[in-house]
C-alpha positions in Angstrom: -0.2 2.0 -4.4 3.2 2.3 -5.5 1.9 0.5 -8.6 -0.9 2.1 -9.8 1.1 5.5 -8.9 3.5 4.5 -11.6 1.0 3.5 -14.4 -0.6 6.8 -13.9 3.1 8.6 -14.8 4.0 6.4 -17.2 0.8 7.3 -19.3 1.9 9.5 -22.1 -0.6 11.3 -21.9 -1.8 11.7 -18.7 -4.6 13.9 -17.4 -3.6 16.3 -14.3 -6.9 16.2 -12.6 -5.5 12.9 -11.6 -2.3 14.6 -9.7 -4.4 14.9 -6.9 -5.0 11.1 -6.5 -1.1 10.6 -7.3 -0.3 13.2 -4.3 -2.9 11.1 -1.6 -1.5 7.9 -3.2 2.1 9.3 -2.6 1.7 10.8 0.2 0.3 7.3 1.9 3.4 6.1 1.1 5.3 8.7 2.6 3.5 7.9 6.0 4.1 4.6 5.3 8.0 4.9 5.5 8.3 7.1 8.1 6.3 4.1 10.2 8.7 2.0 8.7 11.7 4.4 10.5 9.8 4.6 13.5 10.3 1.0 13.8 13.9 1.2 13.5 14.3 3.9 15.8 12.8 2.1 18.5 15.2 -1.0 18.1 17.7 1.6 18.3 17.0 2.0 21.9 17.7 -1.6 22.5 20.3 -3.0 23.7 22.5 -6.6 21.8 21.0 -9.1 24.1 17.3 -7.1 24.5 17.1 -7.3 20.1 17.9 -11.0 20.4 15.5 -11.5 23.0 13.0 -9.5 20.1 14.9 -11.2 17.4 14.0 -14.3 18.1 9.8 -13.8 18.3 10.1 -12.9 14.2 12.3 -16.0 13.1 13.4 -16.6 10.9 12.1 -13.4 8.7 13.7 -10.0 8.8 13.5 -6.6 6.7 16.4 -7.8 4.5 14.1 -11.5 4.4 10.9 -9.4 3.7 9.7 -9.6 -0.6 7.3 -6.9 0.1 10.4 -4.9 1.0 12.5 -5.6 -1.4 9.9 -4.6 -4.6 9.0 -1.4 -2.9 12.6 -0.8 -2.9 12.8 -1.9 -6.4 9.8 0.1 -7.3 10.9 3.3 -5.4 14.4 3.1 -7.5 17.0 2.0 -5.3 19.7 0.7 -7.7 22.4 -2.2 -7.7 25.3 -0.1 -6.6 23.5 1.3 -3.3 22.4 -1.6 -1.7 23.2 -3.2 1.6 24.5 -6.8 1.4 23.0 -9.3 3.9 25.5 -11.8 4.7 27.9 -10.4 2.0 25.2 -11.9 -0.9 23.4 -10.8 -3.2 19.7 -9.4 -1.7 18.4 -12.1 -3.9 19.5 -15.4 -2.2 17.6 -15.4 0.6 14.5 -16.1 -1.7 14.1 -19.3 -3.4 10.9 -20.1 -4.3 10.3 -19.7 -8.4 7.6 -17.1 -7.8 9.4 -14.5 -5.9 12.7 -15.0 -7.6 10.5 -13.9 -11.1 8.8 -10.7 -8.9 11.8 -9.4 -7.9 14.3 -9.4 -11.3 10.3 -8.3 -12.9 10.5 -5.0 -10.5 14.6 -4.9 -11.8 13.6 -4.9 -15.2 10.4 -1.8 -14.8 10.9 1.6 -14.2 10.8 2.6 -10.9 8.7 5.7 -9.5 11.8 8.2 -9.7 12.1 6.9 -13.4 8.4 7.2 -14.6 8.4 10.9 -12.3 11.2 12.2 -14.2 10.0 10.8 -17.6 7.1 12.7 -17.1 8.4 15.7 -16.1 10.5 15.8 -19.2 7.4 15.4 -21.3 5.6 18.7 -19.0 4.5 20.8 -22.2 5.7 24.3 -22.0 8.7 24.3 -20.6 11.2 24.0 -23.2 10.6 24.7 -26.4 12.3 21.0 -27.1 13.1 18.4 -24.8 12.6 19.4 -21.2 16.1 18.5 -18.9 14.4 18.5 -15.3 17.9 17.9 -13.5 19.7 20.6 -15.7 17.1 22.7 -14.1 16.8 21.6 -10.6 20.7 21.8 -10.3 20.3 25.6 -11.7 17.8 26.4 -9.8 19.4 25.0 -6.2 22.8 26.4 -7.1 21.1 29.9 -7.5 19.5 29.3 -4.3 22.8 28.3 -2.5 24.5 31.5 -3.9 21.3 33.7 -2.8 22.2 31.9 0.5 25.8 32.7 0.6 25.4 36.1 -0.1 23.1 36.9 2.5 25.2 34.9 4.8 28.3 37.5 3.7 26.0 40.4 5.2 25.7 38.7 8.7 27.9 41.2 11.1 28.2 37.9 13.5 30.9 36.1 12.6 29.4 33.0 14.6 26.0 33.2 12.7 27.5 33.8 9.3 30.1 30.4 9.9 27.0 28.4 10.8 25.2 29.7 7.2 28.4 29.1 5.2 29.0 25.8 6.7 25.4 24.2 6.3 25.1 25.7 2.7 28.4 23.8 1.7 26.5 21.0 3.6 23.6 21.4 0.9 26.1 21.4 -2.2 27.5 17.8 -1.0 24.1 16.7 -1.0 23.1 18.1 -4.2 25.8 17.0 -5.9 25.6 13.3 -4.7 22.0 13.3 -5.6 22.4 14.5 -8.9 25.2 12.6 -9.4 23.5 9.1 -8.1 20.5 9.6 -10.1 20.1 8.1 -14.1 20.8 10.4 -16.5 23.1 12.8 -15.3 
């Protein structure tokens, strides 16, 4: 899915009456991880001993063992620097067959979905009368919103209420800011 999702953004010229295939295609994904979290979440309520007990039914593979896992990641975009290490090694070492080895620095070397998505949304006609900067505008267009947020949060007569606004608002610009910040480009 994740595939064919990419070739469709990474056509130059791509027809939109296919954005509705991309959306279902996407959004299978989406359900997809948030399975994938359910998962974890449930391990979370175990305790040490009752995960080895678990543990020990799926040797010897794990997420961090799992290929499948590791080229979605690559194909999603997660990057070098952000990774968790496994062991303190390289994500890499725990594969050693030829085959997977050549998958994984394949899916290094190709754009990833965030890549191809932001490609084509600098190529949107109509935007700019030259090159289109999608994060120039996003980060515009969220630090508008976080000022329109702050202000409204000055009018609050509670001072409770209007600490709770301010405070989740300088919440958002962290996040903003490390998004923009972590993403190609920038």
């Amino acid at each position: 899915m994740l595939t064919l999702t990419g070739i469709f953004f990474g056509l130059q010229n791509m027809d939109e009456a296919m954005m509705l295939r991309i959306l279902s295609r996407l959004n299978r994904v989406v359900c997809i991880w948030r399975l994938l979290v359910d998962q974890v979440m449930v391990l979370e309520t175990m305790t040490p001993l009752d995960f080895l007990d678990f543990r020990s039914h799926l040797s010897p593979a794990s997420g961090f063992q799992s290929l499948q896992f590791r080229l979605i990641e690559n194909k999603l975009g997660l990057r070098e620097v952000n990774r968790v290490t496994y062991n303190k090694e390289h994500y890499q070492t725990v594969f050693r067959d030829e085959g997977s080895c050549n998958l994984l620095k394949q899916s290094e070397s190709e754009d990833s979905l965030l890549d191809l998505i932001e490609k084509w949304l600098e190529r949107t006609p109509g935007l700019e009368p030259t090159q289109f900067n999608f994060w120039n505008k996003y980060r515009a267009s969220v630090n508008q919103m976080l000022l329109d947020e702050e202000q409204e949060a000055e009018d609050f007569s509670d001072e409770d209420t209007k600490k709770i606004v301010l405070g989740d608002v300088s919440r958002q610009r962290v996040t903003v800011s490390y998004l923009t910040k972590h993403f190609k480009g920038l």
